[in-house]
C-alpha positions in Angstrom: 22.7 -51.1 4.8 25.0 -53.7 3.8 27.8 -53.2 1.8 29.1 -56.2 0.3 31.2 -55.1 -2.7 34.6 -53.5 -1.9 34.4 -51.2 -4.5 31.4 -49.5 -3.3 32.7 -49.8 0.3 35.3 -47.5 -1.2 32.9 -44.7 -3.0 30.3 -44.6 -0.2 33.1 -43.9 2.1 34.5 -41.1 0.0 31.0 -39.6 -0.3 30.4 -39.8 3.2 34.5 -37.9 3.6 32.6 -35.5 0.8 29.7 -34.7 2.6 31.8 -34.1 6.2 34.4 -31.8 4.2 31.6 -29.6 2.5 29.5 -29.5 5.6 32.6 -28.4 7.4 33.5 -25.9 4.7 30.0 -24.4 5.1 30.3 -23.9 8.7 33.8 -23.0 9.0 33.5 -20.6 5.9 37.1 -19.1 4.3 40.1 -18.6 6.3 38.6 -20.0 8.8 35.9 -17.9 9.2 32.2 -18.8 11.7 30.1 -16.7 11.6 26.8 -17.0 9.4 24.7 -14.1 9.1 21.8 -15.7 11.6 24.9 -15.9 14.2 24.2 -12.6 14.9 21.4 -11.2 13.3 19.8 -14.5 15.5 20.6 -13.3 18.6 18.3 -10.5 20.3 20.1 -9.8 23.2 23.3 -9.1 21.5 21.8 -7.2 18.9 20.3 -5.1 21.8 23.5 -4.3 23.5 24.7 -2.6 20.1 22.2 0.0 20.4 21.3 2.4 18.0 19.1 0.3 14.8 21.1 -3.2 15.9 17.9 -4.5 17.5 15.6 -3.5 15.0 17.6 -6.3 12.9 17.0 -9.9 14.9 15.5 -12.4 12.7 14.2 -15.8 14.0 16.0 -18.3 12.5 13.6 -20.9 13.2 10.8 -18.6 11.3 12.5 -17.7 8.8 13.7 -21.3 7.7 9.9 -22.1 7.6 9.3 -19.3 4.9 9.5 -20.0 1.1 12.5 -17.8 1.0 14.3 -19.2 4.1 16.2 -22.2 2.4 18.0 -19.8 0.1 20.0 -17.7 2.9 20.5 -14.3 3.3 22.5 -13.5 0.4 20.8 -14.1 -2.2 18.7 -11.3 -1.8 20.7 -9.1 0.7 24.1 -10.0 -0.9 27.0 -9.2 1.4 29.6 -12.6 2.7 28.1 -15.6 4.5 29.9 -16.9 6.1 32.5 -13.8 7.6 34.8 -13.7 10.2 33.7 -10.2 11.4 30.9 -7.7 10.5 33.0 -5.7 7.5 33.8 -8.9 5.7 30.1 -9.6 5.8 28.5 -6.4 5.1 31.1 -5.9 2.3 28.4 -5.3 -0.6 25.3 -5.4 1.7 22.3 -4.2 0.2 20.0 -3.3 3.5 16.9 -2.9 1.3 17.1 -5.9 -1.1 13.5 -4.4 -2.6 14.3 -0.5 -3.0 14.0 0.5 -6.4 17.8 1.0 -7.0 18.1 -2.8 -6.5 14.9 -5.2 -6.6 15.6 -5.7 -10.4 18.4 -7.7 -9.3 17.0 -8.9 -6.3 13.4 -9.7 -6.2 13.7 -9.8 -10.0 15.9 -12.2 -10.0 13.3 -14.3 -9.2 10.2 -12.6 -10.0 11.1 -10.9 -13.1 8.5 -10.6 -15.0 6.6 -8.5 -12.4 9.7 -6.9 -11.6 10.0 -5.2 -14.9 6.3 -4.2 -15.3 6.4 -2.6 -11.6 9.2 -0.3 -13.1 6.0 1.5 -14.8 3.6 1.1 -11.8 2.2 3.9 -9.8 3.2 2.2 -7.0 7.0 2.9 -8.4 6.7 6.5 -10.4 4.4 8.0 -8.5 3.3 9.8 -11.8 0.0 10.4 -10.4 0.6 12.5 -7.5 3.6 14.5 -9.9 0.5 15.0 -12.2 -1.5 16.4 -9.4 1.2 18.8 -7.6 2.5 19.9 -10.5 -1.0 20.6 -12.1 -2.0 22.5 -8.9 1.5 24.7 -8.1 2.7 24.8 -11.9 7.0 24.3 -11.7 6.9 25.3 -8.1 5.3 21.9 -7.7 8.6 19.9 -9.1 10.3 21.4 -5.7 7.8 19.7 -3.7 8.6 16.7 -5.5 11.5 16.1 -5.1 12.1 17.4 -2.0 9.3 15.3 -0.4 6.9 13.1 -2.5 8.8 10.8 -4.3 10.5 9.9 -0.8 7.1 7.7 -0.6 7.2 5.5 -3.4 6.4 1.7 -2.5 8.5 -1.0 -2.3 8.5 -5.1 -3.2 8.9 -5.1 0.7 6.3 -2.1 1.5 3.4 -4.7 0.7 4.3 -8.0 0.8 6.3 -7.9 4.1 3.7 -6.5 6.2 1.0 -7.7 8.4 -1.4 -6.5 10.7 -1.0 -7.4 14.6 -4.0 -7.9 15.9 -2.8 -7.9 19.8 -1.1 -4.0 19.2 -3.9 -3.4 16.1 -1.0 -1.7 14.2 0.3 -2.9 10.8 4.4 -4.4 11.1 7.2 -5.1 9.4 7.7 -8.5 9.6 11.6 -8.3 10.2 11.5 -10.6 12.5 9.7 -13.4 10.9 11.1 -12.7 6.9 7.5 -13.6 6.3 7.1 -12.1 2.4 2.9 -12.5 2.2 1.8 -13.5 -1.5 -1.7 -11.9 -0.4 -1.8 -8.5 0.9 -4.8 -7.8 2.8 -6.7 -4.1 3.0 -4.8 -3.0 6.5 -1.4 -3.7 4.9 -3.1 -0.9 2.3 -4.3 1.4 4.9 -0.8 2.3 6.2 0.0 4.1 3.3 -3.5 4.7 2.0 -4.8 5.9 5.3 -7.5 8.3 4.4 -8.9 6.4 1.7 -8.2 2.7 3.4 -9.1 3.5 6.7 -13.2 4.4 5.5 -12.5 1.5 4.1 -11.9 -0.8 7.2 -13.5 1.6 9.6 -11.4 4.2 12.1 -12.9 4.5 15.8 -16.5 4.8 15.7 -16.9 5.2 12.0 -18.2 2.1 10.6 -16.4 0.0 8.1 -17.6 -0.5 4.1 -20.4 -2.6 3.7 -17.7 -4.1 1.0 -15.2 -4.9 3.7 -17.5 -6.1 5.9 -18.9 -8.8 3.8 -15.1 -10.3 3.1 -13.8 -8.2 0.4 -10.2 -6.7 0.2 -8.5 -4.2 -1.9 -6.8 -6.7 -5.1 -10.6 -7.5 -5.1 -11.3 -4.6 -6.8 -7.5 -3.7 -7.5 -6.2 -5.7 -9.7 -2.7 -6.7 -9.5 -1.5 -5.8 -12.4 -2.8 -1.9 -11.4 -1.0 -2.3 -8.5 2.0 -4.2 -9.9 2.0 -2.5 -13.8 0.9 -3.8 -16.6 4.1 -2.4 -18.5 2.2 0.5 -19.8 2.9 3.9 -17.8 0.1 5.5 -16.3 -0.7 9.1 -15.9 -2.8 9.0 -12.8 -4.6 6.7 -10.6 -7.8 6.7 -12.3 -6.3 5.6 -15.6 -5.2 2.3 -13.6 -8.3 1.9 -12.1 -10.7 -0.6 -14.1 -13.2 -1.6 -11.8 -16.5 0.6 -11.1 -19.5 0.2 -9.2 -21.2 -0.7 -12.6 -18.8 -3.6 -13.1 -20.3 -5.8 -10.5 -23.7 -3.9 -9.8 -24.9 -3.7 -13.6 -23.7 -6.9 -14.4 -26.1 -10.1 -13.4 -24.1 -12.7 -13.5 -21.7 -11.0 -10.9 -21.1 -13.2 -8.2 -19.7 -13.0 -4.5 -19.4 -15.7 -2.2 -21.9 -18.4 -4.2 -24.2 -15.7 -4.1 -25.3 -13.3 -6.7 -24.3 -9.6 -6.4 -26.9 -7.0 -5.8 -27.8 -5.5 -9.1 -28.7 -1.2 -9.8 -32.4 -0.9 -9.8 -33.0 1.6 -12.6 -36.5 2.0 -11.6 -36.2 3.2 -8.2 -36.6 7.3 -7.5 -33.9 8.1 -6.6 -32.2 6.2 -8.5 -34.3 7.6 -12.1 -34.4 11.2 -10.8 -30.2 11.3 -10.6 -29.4 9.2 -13.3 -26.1 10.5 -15.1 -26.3 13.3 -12.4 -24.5 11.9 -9.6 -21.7 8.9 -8.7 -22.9 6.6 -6.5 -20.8 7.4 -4.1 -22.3 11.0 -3.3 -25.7 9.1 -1.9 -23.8 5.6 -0.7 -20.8 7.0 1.1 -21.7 7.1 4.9 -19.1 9.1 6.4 -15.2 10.5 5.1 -11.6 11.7 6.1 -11.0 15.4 6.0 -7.0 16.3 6.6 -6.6 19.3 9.5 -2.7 19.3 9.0 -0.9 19.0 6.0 2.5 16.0 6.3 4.0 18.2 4.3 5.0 20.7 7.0 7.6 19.0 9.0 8.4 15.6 7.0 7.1 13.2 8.4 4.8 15.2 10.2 1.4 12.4 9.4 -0.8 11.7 12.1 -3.9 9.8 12.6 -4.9 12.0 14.9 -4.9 15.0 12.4 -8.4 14.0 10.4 -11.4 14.7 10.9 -14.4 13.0 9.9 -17.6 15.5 10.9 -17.9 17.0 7.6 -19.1 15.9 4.4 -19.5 18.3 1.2 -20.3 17.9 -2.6 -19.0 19.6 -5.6 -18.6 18.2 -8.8 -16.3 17.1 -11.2 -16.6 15.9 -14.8 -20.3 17.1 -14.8 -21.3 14.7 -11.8 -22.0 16.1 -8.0 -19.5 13.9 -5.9 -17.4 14.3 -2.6 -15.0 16.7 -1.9 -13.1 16.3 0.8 -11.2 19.2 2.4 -7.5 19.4 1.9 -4.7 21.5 3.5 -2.0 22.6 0.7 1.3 23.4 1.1 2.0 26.2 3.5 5.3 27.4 1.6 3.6 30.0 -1.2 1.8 32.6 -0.4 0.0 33.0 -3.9 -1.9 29.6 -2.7 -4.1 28.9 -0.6 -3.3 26.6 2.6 -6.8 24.8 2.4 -8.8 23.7 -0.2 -11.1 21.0 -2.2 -10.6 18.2 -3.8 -12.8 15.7 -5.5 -11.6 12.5 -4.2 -13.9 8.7 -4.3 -13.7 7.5 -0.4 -14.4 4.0 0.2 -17.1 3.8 3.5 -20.0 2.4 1.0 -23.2 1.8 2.5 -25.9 -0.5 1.3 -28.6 2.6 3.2 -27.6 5.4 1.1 -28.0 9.2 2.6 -31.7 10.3 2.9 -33.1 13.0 0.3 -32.9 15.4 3.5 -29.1 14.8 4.0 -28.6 16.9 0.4 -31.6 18.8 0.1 -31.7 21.0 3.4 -28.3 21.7 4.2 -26.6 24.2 2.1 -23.2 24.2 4.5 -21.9 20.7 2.5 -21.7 22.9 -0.8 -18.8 25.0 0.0 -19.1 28.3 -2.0 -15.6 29.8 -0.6 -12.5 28.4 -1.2 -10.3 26.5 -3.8 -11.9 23.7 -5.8 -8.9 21.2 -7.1 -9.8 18.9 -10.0 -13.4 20.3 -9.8 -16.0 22.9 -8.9 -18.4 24.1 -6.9 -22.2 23.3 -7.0 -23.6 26.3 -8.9 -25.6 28.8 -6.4 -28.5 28.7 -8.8 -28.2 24.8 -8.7 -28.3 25.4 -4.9 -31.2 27.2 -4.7 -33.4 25.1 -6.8 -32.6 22.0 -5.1 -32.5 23.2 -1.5 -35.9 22.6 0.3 
């Protein structure tokens, strides 16, 4: 460009002495300070000679400049000093967890914070459903177990929406590395928390996946956000969030998936007319579910895969409809209670081939007659008699 007039000569000049000083003051940092955050949090192998956590804290700087939170820097979510001349100037006021619950009204929220304010009431956040549930089951002995171990579990911004599945190590990460915060959260990211229920929902080992997961669907399909994320209003328990049924897409015609319309309930059918009202769906179109062998309340976090079984399928009922129950150790600490038990619970391995009449009808040994029934009961033994052939 070519500056003709002195005047502008002048101003471009001081812009340009404008530009230098603030680029300088943004490297240098105060007295004299140079080192940004990605300085060393950008460098693996130093972080690796620090031992201990250190390396568990390298972010790509490359990566994370790509993502939609990259051009605003680490502070404005982690807060701390950027840039420091040493690590206690620049952890001074760190928050390590930007999106635990003491802080992501400040910090997610101060972006997002409309959901921010309705997650305060989420399940996700209050865990009021499972406080419901112990407390229901062990009366004020359950408040113990709250606090001493369930509300350790409650979800974070980050829990969800900075995880991914790695399909090289088939193992769901926290993408530290990347900063990569996912706007979708697809049903693996679920299954790491939601194990039993999520993994019959994507398959485990040689059990076969949901026919709904195999045709493309993922959990917000049915889960809404705003059940996930709140909707303001508190919930007791998980059902009370839940608004989707099988009914909402399979007794409704113009239901659609894919272009194509959704297969509709045929009323008609026999087995369909003989159990009408009498069963959930899911007692006939649930091909296979998790039972738990060791409770993870024993040694916190004592949770394993390898601790669930999957070879046994009963039926009880609850709300006067036969449904799954699916056999649950209880906590080992009271001797009044027992260690095992029932509980009616909706898995999610859905199969277009429901079970055959035999399946039900000549095996007694999947209605338990022994043992605790949570949130339920057991098929009646006259019941049982009339129906076994």
């Amino acid at each position: 460009m070519k500056i003709t007039d002195k005047k502008s000569h002048i101003l471009l000049t001081a812009v340009l002495l404008a530009a230098v000083t603030v680029a300088t003051l943004v490297q240098a940092g105060p007295e004299g300070s140079d080192h940004s955050c990605l300085d060393c949090h950008g460098d693996a192998a130093w972080l690796k000679e620090q031992g201990g956590t250190a390396s568990g804290t390298f972010v790509e700087e490359a990566a994370f400049m790509e993502t939609a939170h990259g051009p605003f820097g680490c502070t404005l979510c982690h807060m701390g000093t950027d840039p420091a001349p040493d690590m206690e100037k620049a952890h001074s006021g760190l928050i390590p967890n930007p999106a635990d619950l003491d802080h992501f009204q400040e910090t997610c929220g101060a972006c997002h914070a409309d959901i921010a304010e309705k997650y305060t009431t989420s399940l996700h956040a209050t865990l009021a459903g499972e406080k419901s549930y112990i407390t229901e089951r062990y009366g004020k002995k359950g408040l113990k177990l709250w606090d001493e171990y369930c509300f350790k579990c409650h979800a974070t911004c980050s829990d969800c929406h900075l995880k991914k599945m790695n399909a090289e190590t088939a193992t769901v990460e926290t993408m530290i590395r990347s900063h990569q915060f996912s706007k979708s959260v697809d049903s693996y990211v679920c299954s790491d928390c939601h194990t039993q229920t999520g993994f019959t929902f994507t398959g485990w080992r040689d059990k076969p996946a949901s026919v709904h997961f195999r045709v493309g669907l993922e959990c917000v399909d049915c889960h809404s956000i705003s059940s996930m994320h709140g909707d303001g209003t508190p919930d007791p328990d998980m059902a009370s969030a839940i608004t989707v049924t099988c009914e909402s897409c399979h007794e409704n015609t113009s239901a659609v998936y894919n272009d194509l319309p959704v297969v509709q309930y045929n009323s008609f059918s026999y087995p369909h007319e003989t159990h009408q009202g009498k069963l959930s769906c899911e007692s006939c179109h649930m091909s296979w579910y998790m039972n738990c062998e060791v409770c993870h309340l024993d040694e916190p976090p004592h949770y394993r895969v390898e601790n669930f079984s999957a070879d046994r399928f009963y039926l009880g009922k609850k709300e006067g409809k036969v449904m799954p129950l699916t056999l649950t150790p209880f906590f080992k600490g009271f001797s009044d209670i027992p260690e095992v038990g029932y509980v009616p619970k909706m898995r999610h391995s859905i199969t277009d081939a429901p079970n055959t009449c035999e399946f039900c009808h000549t095996q007694k040994e999947i209605y338990p007659q022994t043992g605790q029934v949570s949130h339920g009961t057991r098929i009646e033994v006259e019941t049982l008699e009339r129906i076994y052939i």
